[in-house]
C-alpha positions as CSV (number, residue, x, y, z in Angstrom):
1,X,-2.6,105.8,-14.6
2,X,-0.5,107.6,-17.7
3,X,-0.9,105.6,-20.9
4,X,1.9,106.8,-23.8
5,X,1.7,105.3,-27.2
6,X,5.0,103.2,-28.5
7,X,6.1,102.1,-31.9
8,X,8.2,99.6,-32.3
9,X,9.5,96.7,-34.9
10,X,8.9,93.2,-35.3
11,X,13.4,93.0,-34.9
12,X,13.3,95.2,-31.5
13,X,10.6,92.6,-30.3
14,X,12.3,89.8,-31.4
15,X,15.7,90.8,-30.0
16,X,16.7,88.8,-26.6
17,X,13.9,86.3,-27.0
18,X,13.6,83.5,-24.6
19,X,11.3,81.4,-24.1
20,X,12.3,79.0,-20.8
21,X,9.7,76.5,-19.0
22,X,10.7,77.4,-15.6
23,X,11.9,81.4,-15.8
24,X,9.5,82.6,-17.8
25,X,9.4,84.2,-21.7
26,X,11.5,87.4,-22.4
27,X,11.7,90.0,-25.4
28,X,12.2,93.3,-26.4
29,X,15.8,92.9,-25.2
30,X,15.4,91.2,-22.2
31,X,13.4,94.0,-21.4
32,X,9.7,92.7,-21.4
33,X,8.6,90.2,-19.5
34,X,5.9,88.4,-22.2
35,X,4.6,85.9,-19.2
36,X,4.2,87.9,-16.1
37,X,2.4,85.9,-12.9
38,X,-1.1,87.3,-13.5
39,X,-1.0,86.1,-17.5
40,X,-2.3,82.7,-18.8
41,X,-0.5,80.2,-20.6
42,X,0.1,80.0,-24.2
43,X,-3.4,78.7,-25.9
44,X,-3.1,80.0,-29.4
45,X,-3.5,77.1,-31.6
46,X,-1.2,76.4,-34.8
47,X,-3.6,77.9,-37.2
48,X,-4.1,80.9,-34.8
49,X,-0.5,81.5,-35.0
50,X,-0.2,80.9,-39.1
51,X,-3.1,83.7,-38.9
52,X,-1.2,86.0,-36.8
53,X,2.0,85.8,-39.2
54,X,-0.2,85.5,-42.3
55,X,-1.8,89.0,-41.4
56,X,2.0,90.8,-40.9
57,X,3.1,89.3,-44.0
58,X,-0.1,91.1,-45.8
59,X,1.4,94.5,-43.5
60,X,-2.5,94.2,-42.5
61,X,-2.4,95.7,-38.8
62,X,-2.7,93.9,-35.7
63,X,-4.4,94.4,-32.6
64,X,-2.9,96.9,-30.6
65,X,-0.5,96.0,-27.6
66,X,-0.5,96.9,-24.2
67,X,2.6,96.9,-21.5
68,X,3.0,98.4,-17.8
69,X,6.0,99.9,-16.9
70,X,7.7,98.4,-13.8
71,X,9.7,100.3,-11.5
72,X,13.1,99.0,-13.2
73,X,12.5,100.4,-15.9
74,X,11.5,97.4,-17.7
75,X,8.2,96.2,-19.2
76,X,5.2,92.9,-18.4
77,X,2.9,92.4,-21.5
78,X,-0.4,93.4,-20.2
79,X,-2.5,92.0,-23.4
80,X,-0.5,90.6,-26.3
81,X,0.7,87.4,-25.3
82,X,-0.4,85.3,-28.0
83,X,0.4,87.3,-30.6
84,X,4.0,88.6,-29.4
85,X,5.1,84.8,-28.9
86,X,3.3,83.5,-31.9
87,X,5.4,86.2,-34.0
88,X,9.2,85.2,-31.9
89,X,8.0,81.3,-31.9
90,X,7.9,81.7,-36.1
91,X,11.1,84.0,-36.1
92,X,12.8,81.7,-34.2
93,X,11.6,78.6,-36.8
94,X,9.6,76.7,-34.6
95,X,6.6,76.9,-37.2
96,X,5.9,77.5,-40.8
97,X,3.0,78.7,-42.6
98,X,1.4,78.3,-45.8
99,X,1.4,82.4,-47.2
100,X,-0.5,81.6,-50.1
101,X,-3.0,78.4,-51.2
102,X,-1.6,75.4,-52.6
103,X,2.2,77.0,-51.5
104,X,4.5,74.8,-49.9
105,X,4.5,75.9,-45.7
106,X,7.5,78.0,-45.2
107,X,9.6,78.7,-41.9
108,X,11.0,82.1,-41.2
109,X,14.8,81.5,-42.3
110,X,13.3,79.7,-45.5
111,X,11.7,83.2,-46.9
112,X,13.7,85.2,-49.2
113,X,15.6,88.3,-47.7
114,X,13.0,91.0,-49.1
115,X,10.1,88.7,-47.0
116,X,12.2,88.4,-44.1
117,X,13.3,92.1,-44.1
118,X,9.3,93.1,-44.6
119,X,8.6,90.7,-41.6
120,X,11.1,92.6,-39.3
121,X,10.3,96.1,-40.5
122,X,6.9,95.4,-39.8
123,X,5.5,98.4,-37.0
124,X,3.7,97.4,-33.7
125,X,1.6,99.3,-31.7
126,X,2.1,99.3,-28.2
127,X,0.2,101.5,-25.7
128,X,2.4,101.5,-22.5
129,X,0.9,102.3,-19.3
130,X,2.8,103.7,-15.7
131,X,0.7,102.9,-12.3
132,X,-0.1,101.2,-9.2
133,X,-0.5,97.4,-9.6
134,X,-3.9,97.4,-8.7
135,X,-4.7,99.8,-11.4
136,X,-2.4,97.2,-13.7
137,X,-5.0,94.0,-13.0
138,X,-7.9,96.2,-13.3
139,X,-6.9,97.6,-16.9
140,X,-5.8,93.7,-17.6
141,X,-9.0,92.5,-16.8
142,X,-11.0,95.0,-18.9
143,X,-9.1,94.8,-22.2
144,X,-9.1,90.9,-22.3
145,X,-13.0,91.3,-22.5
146,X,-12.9,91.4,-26.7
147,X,-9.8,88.9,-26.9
148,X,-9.7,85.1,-25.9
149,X,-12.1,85.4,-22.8
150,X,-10.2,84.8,-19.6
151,X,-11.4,82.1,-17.3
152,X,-12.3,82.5,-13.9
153,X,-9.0,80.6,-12.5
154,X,-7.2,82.8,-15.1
155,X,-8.6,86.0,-13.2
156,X,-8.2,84.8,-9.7
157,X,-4.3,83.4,-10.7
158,X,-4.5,87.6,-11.7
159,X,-6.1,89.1,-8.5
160,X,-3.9,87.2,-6.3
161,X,-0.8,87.2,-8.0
162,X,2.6,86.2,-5.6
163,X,5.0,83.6,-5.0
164,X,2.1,80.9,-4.4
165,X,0.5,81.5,-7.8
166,X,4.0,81.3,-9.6
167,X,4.8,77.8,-8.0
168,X,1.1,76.4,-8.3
169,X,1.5,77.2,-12.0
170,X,4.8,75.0,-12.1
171,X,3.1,71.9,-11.0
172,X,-0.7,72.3,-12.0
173,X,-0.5,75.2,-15.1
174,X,2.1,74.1,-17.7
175,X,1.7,71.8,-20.9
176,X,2.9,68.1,-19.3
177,X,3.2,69.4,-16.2
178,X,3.7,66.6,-13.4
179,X,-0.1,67.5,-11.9
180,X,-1.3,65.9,-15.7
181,X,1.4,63.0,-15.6
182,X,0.1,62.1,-12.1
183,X,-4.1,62.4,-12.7
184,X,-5.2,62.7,-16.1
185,X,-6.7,59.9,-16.1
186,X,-9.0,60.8,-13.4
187,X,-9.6,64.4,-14.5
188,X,-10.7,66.2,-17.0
189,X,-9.7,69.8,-18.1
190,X,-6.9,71.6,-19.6
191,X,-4.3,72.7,-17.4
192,X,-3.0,75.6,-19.3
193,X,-6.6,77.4,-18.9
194,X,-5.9,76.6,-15.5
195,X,-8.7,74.3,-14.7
196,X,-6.3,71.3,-13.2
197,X,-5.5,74.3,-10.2
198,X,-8.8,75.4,-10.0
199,X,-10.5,71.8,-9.6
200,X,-7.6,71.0,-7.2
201,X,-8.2,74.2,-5.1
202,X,-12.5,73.8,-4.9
203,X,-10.9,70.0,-3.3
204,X,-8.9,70.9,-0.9
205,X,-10.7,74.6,0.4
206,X,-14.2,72.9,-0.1
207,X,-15.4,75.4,-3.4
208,X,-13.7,78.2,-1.8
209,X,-10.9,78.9,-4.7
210,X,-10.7,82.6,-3.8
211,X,-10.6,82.3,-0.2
212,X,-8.0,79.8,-0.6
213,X,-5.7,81.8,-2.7
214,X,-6.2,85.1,-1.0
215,X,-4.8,83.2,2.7
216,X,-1.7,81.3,1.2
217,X,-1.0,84.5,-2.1
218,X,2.1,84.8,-0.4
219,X,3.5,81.0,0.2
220,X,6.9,80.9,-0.6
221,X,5.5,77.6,-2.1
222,X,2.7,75.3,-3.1
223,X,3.9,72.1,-1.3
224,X,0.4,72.2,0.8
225,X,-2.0,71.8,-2.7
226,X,0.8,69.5,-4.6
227,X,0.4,66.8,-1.2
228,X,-3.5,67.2,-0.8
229,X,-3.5,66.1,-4.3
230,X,-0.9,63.3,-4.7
231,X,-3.0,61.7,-1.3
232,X,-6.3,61.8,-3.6
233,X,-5.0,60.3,-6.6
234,X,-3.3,57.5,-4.6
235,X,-6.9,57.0,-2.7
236,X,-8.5,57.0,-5.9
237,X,-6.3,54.3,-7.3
238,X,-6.0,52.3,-4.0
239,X,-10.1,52.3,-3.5
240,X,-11.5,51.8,-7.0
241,X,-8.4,50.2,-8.8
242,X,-10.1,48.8,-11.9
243,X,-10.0,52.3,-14.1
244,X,-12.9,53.0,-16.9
245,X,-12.1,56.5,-18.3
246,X,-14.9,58.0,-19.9
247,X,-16.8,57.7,-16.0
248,X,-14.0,58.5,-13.9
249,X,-12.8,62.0,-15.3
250,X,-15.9,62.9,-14.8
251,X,-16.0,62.4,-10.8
252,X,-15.4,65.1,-8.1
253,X,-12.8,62.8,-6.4
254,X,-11.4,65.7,-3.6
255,X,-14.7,65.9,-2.4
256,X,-15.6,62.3,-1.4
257,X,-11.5,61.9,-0.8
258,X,-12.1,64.9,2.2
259,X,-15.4,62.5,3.2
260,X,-14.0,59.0,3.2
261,X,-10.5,59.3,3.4
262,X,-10.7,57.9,7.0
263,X,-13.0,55.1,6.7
264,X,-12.3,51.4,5.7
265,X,-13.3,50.9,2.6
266,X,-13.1,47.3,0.5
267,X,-12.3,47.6,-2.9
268,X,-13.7,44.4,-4.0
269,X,-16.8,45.0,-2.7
270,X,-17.4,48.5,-4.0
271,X,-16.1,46.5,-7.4
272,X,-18.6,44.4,-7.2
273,X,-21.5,47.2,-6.5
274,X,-19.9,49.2,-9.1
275,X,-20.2,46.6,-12.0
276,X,-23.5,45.4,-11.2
277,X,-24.9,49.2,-11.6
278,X,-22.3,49.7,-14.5
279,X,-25.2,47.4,-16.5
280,X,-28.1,48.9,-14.9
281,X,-30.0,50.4,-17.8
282,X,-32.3,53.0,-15.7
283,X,-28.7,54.2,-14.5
284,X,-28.4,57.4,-16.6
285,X,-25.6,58.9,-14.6
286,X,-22.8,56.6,-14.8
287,X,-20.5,58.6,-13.3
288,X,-22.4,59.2,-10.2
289,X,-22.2,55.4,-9.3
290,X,-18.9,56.5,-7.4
291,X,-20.7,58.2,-5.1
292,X,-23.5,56.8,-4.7
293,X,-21.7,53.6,-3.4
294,X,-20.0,55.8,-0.8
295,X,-23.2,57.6,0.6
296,X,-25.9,55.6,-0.9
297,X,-27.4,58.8,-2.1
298,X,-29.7,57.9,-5.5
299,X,-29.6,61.4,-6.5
300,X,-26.0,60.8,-8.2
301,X,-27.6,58.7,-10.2
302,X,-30.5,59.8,-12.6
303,X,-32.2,57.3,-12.2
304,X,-34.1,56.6,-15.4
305,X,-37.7,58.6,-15.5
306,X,-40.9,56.7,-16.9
307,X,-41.5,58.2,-20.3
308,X,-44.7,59.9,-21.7
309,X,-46.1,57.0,-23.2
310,X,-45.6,54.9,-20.2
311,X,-47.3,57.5,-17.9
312,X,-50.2,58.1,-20.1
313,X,-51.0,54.0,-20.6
314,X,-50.8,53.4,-17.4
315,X,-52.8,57.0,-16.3
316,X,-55.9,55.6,-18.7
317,X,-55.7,51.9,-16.9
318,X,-56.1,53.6,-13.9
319,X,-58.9,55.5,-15.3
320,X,-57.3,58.2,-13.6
321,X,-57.8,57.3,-10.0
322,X,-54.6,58.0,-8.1
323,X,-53.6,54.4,-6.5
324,X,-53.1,56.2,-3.0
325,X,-56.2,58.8,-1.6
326,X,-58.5,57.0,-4.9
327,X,-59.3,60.5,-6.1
328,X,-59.2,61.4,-9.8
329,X,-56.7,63.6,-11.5
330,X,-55.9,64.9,-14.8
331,X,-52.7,63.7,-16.1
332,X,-50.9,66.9,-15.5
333,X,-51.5,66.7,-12.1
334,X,-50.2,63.2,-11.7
335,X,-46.9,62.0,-11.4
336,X,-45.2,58.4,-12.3
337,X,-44.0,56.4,-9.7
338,X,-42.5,53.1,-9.1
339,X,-44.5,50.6,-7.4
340,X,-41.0,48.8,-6.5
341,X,-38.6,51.3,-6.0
342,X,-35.1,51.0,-7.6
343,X,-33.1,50.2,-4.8
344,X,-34.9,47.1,-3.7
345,X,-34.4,46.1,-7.6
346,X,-37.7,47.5,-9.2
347,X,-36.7,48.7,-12.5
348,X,-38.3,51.4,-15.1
349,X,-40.9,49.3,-17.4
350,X,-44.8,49.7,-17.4
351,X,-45.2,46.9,-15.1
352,X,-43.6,48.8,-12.3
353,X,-45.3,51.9,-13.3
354,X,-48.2,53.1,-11.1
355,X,-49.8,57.2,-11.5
356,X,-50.4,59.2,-8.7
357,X,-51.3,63.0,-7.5
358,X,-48.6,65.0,-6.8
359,X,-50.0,65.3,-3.3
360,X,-49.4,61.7,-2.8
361,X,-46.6,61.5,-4.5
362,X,-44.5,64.0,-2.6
363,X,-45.8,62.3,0.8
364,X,-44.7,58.5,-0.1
365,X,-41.0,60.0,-1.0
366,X,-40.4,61.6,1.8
367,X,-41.2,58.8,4.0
Protein backbone atom coordinates (compact mmCIF):
# COMPACT_ATOMS: atom_id res chain seq x y z
CA UNK A 1 0.00 0.00 0.00
CA UNK A 2 1.56 3.72 -0.85
CA UNK A 3 0.45 6.29 1.69
CA UNK A 4 1.26 10.21 0.36
CA UNK A 5 0.58 13.08 2.71
CA UNK A 6 -2.15 15.91 1.35
CA UNK A 7 -2.91 19.38 2.49
CA UNK A 8 -5.78 20.80 1.91
CA UNK A 9 -8.43 23.75 3.04
CA UNK A 10 -11.45 23.81 4.96
CA UNK A 11 -13.03 25.68 1.24
CA UNK A 12 -11.59 22.78 -1.04
CA UNK A 13 -13.48 20.34 1.42
CA UNK A 14 -16.31 22.16 1.53
CA UNK A 15 -16.64 22.70 -2.15
CA UNK A 16 -19.51 20.30 -3.90
CA UNK A 17 -20.94 19.28 -0.55
CA UNK A 18 -23.90 17.06 -0.48
CA UNK A 19 -25.31 15.42 1.89
CA UNK A 20 -28.45 13.11 0.39
CA UNK A 21 -30.30 10.25 2.47
CA UNK A 22 -30.44 7.92 -0.27
CA UNK A 23 -27.02 8.59 -2.53
CA UNK A 24 -24.76 9.12 -0.04
CA UNK A 25 -22.51 12.36 1.27
CA UNK A 26 -19.97 14.03 -1.19
CA UNK A 27 -17.09 16.71 -0.83
CA UNK A 28 -13.96 17.81 -1.99
CA UNK A 29 -15.60 18.60 -5.32
CA UNK A 30 -17.61 15.82 -5.77
CA UNK A 31 -14.55 14.06 -5.51
CA UNK A 32 -14.72 12.19 -2.06
CA UNK A 33 -17.08 10.02 -1.22
CA UNK A 34 -17.48 11.01 2.88
CA UNK A 35 -19.99 7.79 3.43
CA UNK A 36 -18.60 4.89 1.53
CA UNK A 37 -20.44 1.19 2.18
CA UNK A 38 -18.00 0.03 4.82
CA UNK A 39 -18.41 3.46 7.03
CA UNK A 40 -20.93 3.98 9.92
CA UNK A 41 -23.53 6.49 10.14
CA UNK A 42 -23.21 9.90 11.45
CA UNK A 43 -23.08 9.57 15.53
CA UNK A 44 -21.32 12.73 16.57
CA UNK A 45 -23.46 14.39 18.88
CA UNK A 46 -24.24 18.35 18.80
CA UNK A 47 -21.65 19.18 21.32
CA UNK A 48 -19.12 16.84 19.53
CA UNK A 49 -19.67 18.86 16.51
CA UNK A 50 -19.56 22.58 18.43
CA UNK A 51 -16.07 20.90 19.68
CA UNK A 52 -14.86 19.98 16.40
CA UNK A 53 -15.62 23.69 15.00
CA UNK A 54 -14.59 25.23 18.33
CA UNK A 55 -11.06 23.70 17.97
CA UNK A 56 -10.60 25.06 14.06
CA UNK A 57 -11.74 28.31 15.15
CA UNK A 58 -8.81 28.25 17.94
CA UNK A 59 -6.45 27.06 14.47
CA UNK A 60 -5.73 24.22 17.24
CA UNK A 61 -5.05 21.06 14.90
CA UNK A 62 -7.26 18.18 14.31
CA UNK A 63 -6.82 14.65 14.03
CA UNK A 64 -5.27 13.70 10.96
CA UNK A 65 -7.43 12.33 7.98
CA UNK A 66 -7.23 9.43 6.02
CA UNK A 67 -8.65 8.69 2.30
CA UNK A 68 -8.05 5.71 -0.35
CA UNK A 69 -7.73 6.41 -3.72
CA UNK A 70 -10.15 4.68 -6.08
CA UNK A 71 -9.47 3.67 -9.41
CA UNK A 72 -11.36 6.83 -10.95
CA UNK A 73 -9.39 8.82 -9.61
CA UNK A 74 -11.58 9.89 -6.97
CA UNK A 75 -11.35 9.48 -3.14
CA UNK A 76 -13.72 7.39 0.05
CA UNK A 77 -12.98 8.84 3.60
CA UNK A 78 -11.25 6.05 5.31
CA UNK A 79 -11.30 7.76 9.01
CA UNK A 80 -12.73 11.28 9.26
CA UNK A 81 -16.27 11.06 8.86
CA UNK A 82 -17.42 12.84 11.82
CA UNK A 83 -15.31 15.50 11.70
CA UNK A 84 -15.33 16.29 7.72
CA UNK A 85 -19.31 16.46 7.92
CA UNK A 86 -19.49 18.11 11.29
CA UNK A 87 -17.16 20.98 9.60
CA UNK A 88 -19.63 21.08 5.87
CA UNK A 89 -22.90 20.51 8.22
CA UNK A 90 -21.71 24.02 10.22
CA UNK A 91 -20.60 25.64 6.79
CA UNK A 92 -23.56 24.89 5.37
CA UNK A 93 -25.62 26.54 8.66
CA UNK A 94 -27.25 23.74 9.89
CA UNK A 95 -25.64 24.38 13.50
CA UNK A 96 -24.18 27.18 15.48
CA UNK A 97 -21.87 27.24 18.28
CA UNK A 98 -21.14 29.17 21.27
CA UNK A 99 -17.07 30.26 20.47
CA UNK A 100 -16.74 31.83 23.60
CA UNK A 101 -18.77 31.58 27.30
CA UNK A 102 -21.71 33.47 27.89
CA UNK A 103 -21.61 34.45 23.70
CA UNK A 104 -24.63 34.25 21.90
CA UNK A 105 -24.32 30.67 19.56
CA UNK A 106 -23.38 31.73 16.10
CA UNK A 107 -23.97 29.94 12.59
CA UNK A 108 -21.34 30.04 10.02
CA UNK A 109 -22.86 32.91 7.66
CA UNK A 110 -23.47 34.94 10.96
CA UNK A 111 -19.45 35.26 11.73
CA UNK A 112 -17.75 38.24 10.52
CA UNK A 113 -15.73 37.89 7.17
CA UNK A 114 -12.21 37.77 8.93
CA UNK A 115 -13.82 34.53 11.17
CA UNK A 116 -15.23 33.08 8.13
CA UNK A 117 -12.10 33.67 5.94
CA UNK A 118 -9.87 31.99 9.07
CA UNK A 119 -12.49 29.11 9.12
CA UNK A 120 -11.93 28.34 5.34
CA UNK A 121 -8.14 28.94 5.21
CA UNK A 122 -7.91 26.65 7.93
CA UNK A 123 -5.21 23.51 6.65
CA UNK A 124 -6.23 19.68 6.94
CA UNK A 125 -4.20 16.95 7.00
CA UNK A 126 -4.99 14.18 4.99
CA UNK A 127 -2.84 11.04 4.59
CA UNK A 128 -4.11 9.39 1.20
CA UNK A 129 -3.45 5.89 0.64
CA UNK A 130 -3.41 3.75 -3.03
CA UNK A 131 -4.13 -0.22 -2.72
CA UNK A 132 -6.09 -3.29 -2.95
CA UNK A 133 -9.45 -3.11 -1.08
CA UNK A 134 -8.60 -5.69 1.23
CA UNK A 135 -5.60 -3.76 2.34
CA UNK A 136 -8.32 -0.58 2.46
CA UNK A 137 -10.70 -2.45 5.35
CA UNK A 138 -7.68 -3.75 7.06
CA UNK A 139 -6.05 -0.08 7.48
CA UNK A 140 -9.82 1.12 8.30
CA UNK A 141 -10.18 -1.27 10.92
CA UNK A 142 -6.82 -0.42 12.64
CA UNK A 143 -7.01 3.34 12.74
CA UNK A 144 -10.59 3.49 14.12
CA UNK A 145 -9.06 1.59 17.29
CA UNK A 146 -8.19 5.31 19.08
CA UNK A 147 -11.40 7.13 17.61
CA UNK A 148 -15.23 6.35 18.38
CA UNK A 149 -14.77 2.39 18.73
CA UNK A 150 -16.52 0.67 15.93
CA UNK A 151 -19.13 -1.93 16.70
CA UNK A 152 -19.14 -5.30 15.70
CA UNK A 153 -22.11 -4.85 13.02
CA UNK A 154 -20.16 -1.70 12.05
CA UNK A 155 -17.08 -4.09 11.17
CA UNK A 156 -18.99 -6.90 9.61
CA UNK A 157 -21.20 -4.02 7.37
CA UNK A 158 -17.08 -3.32 6.59
CA UNK A 159 -15.72 -6.86 5.82
CA UNK A 160 -18.59 -7.66 3.68
CA UNK A 161 -19.23 -4.56 2.03
CA UNK A 162 -21.57 -4.90 -1.51
CA UNK A 163 -24.86 -4.20 -2.81
CA UNK A 164 -26.67 -6.18 0.16
CA UNK A 165 -25.00 -4.06 2.88
CA UNK A 166 -25.87 -0.71 1.00
CA UNK A 167 -29.69 -1.68 0.76
CA UNK A 168 -29.82 -3.25 4.40
CA UNK A 169 -28.57 0.09 5.50
CA UNK A 170 -31.53 1.91 3.72
CA UNK A 171 -34.17 0.07 5.63
CA UNK A 172 -32.43 -0.98 9.00
CA UNK A 173 -29.25 1.81 9.31
CA UNK A 174 -30.51 5.29 8.84
CA UNK A 175 -32.02 7.94 11.50
CA UNK A 176 -36.07 7.13 11.05
CA UNK A 177 -35.56 4.69 8.91
CA UNK A 178 -38.80 2.51 8.16
CA UNK A 179 -37.15 -0.73 10.12
CA UNK A 180 -37.56 2.00 13.49
CA UNK A 181 -41.07 3.25 12.30
CA UNK A 182 -42.18 -0.41 12.00
CA UNK A 183 -40.58 -2.01 15.58
CA UNK A 184 -39.38 0.38 17.97
CA UNK A 185 -41.55 -0.42 20.18
CA UNK A 186 -40.48 -3.94 20.44
CA UNK A 187 -36.73 -3.33 20.21
CA UNK A 188 -34.22 -1.74 21.65
CA UNK A 189 -30.99 -0.26 20.07
CA UNK A 190 -29.81 2.40 17.91
CA UNK A 191 -29.99 1.88 14.35
CA UNK A 192 -27.36 4.09 13.17
CA UNK A 193 -24.67 1.96 15.30
CA UNK A 194 -26.18 -0.70 13.39
CA UNK A 195 -27.67 -2.74 16.10
CA UNK A 196 -31.52 -2.76 14.52
CA UNK A 197 -29.48 -5.03 11.36
CA UNK A 198 -27.51 -6.81 13.52
CA UNK A 199 -30.44 -8.02 15.96
CA UNK A 200 -32.49 -8.60 12.74
CA UNK A 201 -29.71 -10.71 11.15
CA UNK A 202 -28.82 -13.07 14.71
CA UNK A 203 -33.16 -13.63 13.95
CA UNK A 204 -33.32 -14.68 10.93
CA UNK A 205 -29.62 -16.77 10.42
CA UNK A 206 -30.04 -18.07 14.08
CA UNK A 207 -26.76 -15.89 15.72
CA UNK A 208 -24.98 -16.44 12.64
CA UNK A 209 -24.61 -12.46 11.52
CA UNK A 210 -21.32 -13.15 9.60
CA UNK A 211 -22.34 -16.30 7.97
CA UNK A 212 -25.34 -14.53 6.88
CA UNK A 213 -23.78 -11.59 5.39
CA UNK A 214 -20.88 -13.32 3.76
CA UNK A 215 -23.76 -15.81 1.60
CA UNK A 216 -26.13 -12.87 0.41
CA UNK A 217 -22.76 -9.76 0.34
CA UNK A 218 -23.70 -9.64 -3.13
CA UNK A 219 -27.82 -9.39 -3.15
CA UNK A 220 -28.77 -6.97 -5.49
CA UNK A 221 -31.19 -6.36 -2.49
CA UNK A 222 -32.26 -6.94 1.01
CA UNK A 223 -35.98 -7.85 0.35
CA UNK A 224 -35.29 -11.46 2.11
CA UNK A 225 -34.30 -9.59 5.86
CA UNK A 226 -36.83 -6.54 5.33
CA UNK A 227 -39.94 -9.62 4.98
CA UNK A 228 -38.51 -11.97 7.78
CA UNK A 229 -38.84 -9.00 9.78
CA UNK A 230 -42.12 -7.24 8.90
CA UNK A 231 -43.67 -11.25 9.55
CA UNK A 232 -42.13 -10.95 13.31
CA UNK A 233 -43.45 -7.72 14.13
CA UNK A 234 -46.88 -8.58 12.82
CA UNK A 235 -46.69 -11.97 15.01
CA UNK A 236 -45.54 -10.06 17.79
CA UNK A 237 -48.56 -7.73 17.65
CA UNK A 238 -51.09 -10.42 16.60
CA UNK A 239 -49.90 -12.91 19.66
CA UNK A 240 -49.40 -10.59 22.57
CA UNK A 241 -51.43 -7.45 21.48
CA UNK A 242 -51.65 -5.67 24.85
CA UNK A 243 -47.98 -3.76 24.53
CA UNK A 244 -46.01 -2.80 28.02
CA UNK A 245 -42.68 -1.20 26.76
CA UNK A 246 -40.17 -1.26 29.32
CA UNK A 247 -40.52 -5.61 29.08
CA UNK A 248 -41.07 -5.94 25.54
CA UNK A 249 -37.87 -4.20 24.00
CA UNK A 250 -36.20 -6.21 25.95
CA UNK A 251 -37.35 -9.72 24.28
CA UNK A 252 -35.54 -11.75 21.55
CA UNK A 253 -38.78 -11.89 19.49
CA UNK A 254 -36.96 -13.57 16.04
CA UNK A 255 -36.03 -16.32 18.02
CA UNK A 256 -39.31 -17.61 19.53
CA UNK A 257 -41.04 -16.03 16.09
CA UNK A 258 -38.61 -18.95 14.16
CA UNK A 259 -40.09 -21.41 17.15
CA UNK A 260 -43.71 -20.67 17.27
CA UNK A 261 -44.57 -19.14 14.20
CA UNK A 262 -46.49 -22.32 13.17
CA UNK A 263 -48.34 -23.12 16.14
CA UNK A 264 -51.83 -21.94 17.33
CA UNK A 265 -51.41 -19.80 19.81
CA UNK A 266 -54.43 -17.79 21.91
CA UNK A 267 -53.75 -14.51 22.80
CA UNK A 268 -56.17 -14.23 25.54
CA UNK A 269 -54.96 -16.90 27.27
CA UNK A 270 -51.26 -16.12 27.12
CA UNK A 271 -52.83 -12.57 28.38
CA UNK A 272 -54.14 -13.99 31.04
CA UNK A 273 -50.79 -16.07 32.09
CA UNK A 274 -48.86 -13.07 31.28
CA UNK A 275 -50.70 -10.65 33.85
CA UNK A 276 -51.00 -13.00 36.53
CA UNK A 277 -46.95 -13.41 36.47
CA UNK A 278 -46.67 -9.63 35.60
CA UNK A 279 -47.66 -9.33 39.69
CA UNK A 280 -45.61 -12.19 40.80
CA UNK A 281 -43.19 -10.66 43.13
CA UNK A 282 -40.40 -13.69 43.05
CA UNK A 283 -40.57 -12.95 39.19
CA UNK A 284 -37.30 -10.94 38.83
CA UNK A 285 -37.08 -11.29 35.12
CA UNK A 286 -40.03 -9.65 33.69
CA UNK A 287 -39.14 -9.83 30.41
CA UNK A 288 -38.58 -13.47 30.29
CA UNK A 289 -42.35 -14.04 31.05
CA UNK A 290 -42.71 -14.05 27.10
CA UNK A 291 -40.96 -17.00 26.86
CA UNK A 292 -41.54 -18.68 29.45
CA UNK A 293 -45.25 -18.86 28.49
CA UNK A 294 -44.23 -20.26 25.15
CA UNK A 295 -41.83 -23.14 26.44
CA UNK A 296 -42.65 -23.23 29.99
CA UNK A 297 -38.96 -22.98 30.65
CA UNK A 298 -38.51 -21.18 34.48
CA UNK A 299 -34.99 -20.31 33.64
CA UNK A 300 -36.37 -16.99 31.74
CA UNK A 301 -37.45 -16.12 34.66
CA UNK A 302 -35.13 -15.54 37.76
CA UNK A 303 -37.06 -16.67 39.85
CA UNK A 304 -36.51 -14.87 43.14
CA UNK A 305 -33.61 -16.66 45.40
CA UNK A 306 -34.16 -17.10 49.30
CA UNK A 307 -31.98 -14.47 50.92
CA UNK A 308 -29.11 -14.88 53.49
CA UNK A 309 -31.13 -14.27 56.44
CA UNK A 310 -33.87 -16.58 55.30
CA UNK A 311 -31.33 -19.45 54.69
CA UNK A 312 -29.46 -19.01 57.83
CA UNK A 313 -33.01 -19.01 60.16
CA UNK A 314 -34.23 -21.65 58.72
CA UNK A 315 -30.39 -23.68 58.53
CA UNK A 316 -30.36 -23.06 62.64
CA UNK A 317 -34.26 -24.50 62.94
CA UNK A 318 -33.11 -27.28 61.25
CA UNK A 319 -30.22 -27.62 63.54
CA UNK A 320 -28.47 -28.30 60.48
CA UNK A 321 -29.84 -31.54 59.46
CA UNK A 322 -30.50 -31.63 55.74
CA UNK A 323 -34.44 -32.41 55.48
CA UNK A 324 -33.53 -35.22 52.71
CA UNK A 325 -30.43 -38.01 53.68
CA UNK A 326 -30.79 -36.32 57.77
CA UNK A 327 -27.11 -35.77 57.75
CA UNK A 328 -25.59 -32.55 59.10
CA UNK A 329 -23.96 -29.77 57.12
CA UNK A 330 -22.43 -26.53 57.56
CA UNK A 331 -24.25 -23.83 56.04
CA UNK A 332 -21.87 -23.38 53.12
CA UNK A 333 -22.46 -26.64 52.11
CA UNK A 334 -26.26 -26.29 52.08
CA UNK A 335 -28.41 -24.93 49.67
CA UNK A 336 -32.13 -23.19 49.99
CA UNK A 337 -34.89 -24.86 48.48
CA UNK A 338 -38.44 -24.54 48.19
CA UNK A 339 -40.56 -27.01 49.92
CA UNK A 340 -43.43 -25.97 47.23
CA UNK A 341 -41.88 -25.22 44.18
CA UNK A 342 -42.93 -22.07 42.24
CA UNK A 343 -44.82 -23.41 39.56
CA UNK A 344 -47.33 -25.27 41.61
CA UNK A 345 -47.75 -21.69 43.41
CA UNK A 346 -45.11 -22.02 46.33
CA UNK A 347 -43.72 -18.65 46.71
CA UNK A 348 -40.28 -17.24 48.19
CA UNK A 349 -40.96 -16.57 52.16
CA UNK A 350 -39.41 -18.58 55.13
CA UNK A 351 -42.33 -20.70 55.36
CA UNK A 352 -41.54 -22.32 52.11
CA UNK A 353 -37.96 -22.33 52.83
CA UNK A 354 -36.43 -25.76 53.74
CA UNK A 355 -32.03 -26.24 53.81
CA UNK A 356 -30.45 -28.95 52.23
CA UNK A 357 -26.89 -30.52 51.03
CA UNK A 358 -26.00 -29.77 47.81
CA UNK A 359 -25.92 -33.48 47.18
CA UNK A 360 -29.60 -33.55 47.73
CA UNK A 361 -30.30 -30.71 46.36
CA UNK A 362 -28.93 -31.26 42.89
CA UNK A 363 -30.77 -34.85 42.89
CA UNK A 364 -34.41 -33.45 43.84
CA UNK A 365 -34.02 -30.83 40.70
CA UNK A 366 -33.21 -32.92 38.37
CA UNK A 367 -35.96 -35.22 38.95
Amino acid sequence: MEIKLKEITIKDLWEGYENNEELGVVAYGGKLDVRPPYQREFIYKPEQQREVIKTVSKNFPLNVMYWATRDDGTFEVIDGQQRTMSICEYLEGNFSVDFRKDDHPMTFGGLQPDKQKAILDYKLTVYVCTGEASEKLDWFETINIAGEKLTAQELRNAVYSGPFVTEAKKKFSKTGCVAYKLGNKYMSGSCIRQEYLETVIEWINGGDVSGYMSKHQNDKNADELWKYFQSVIEWVKATFPTYRSKEMKSVQWGFLYNQFKDKKLDAAELENCIAKLMKDSDVQKKSGIYPYVLDGDEKHLSIRAFDDNTKREVYENQNGICKICGEHFEIEQMEADHIKPWCQGGHTVKENCQMLCKKCNREKSGK
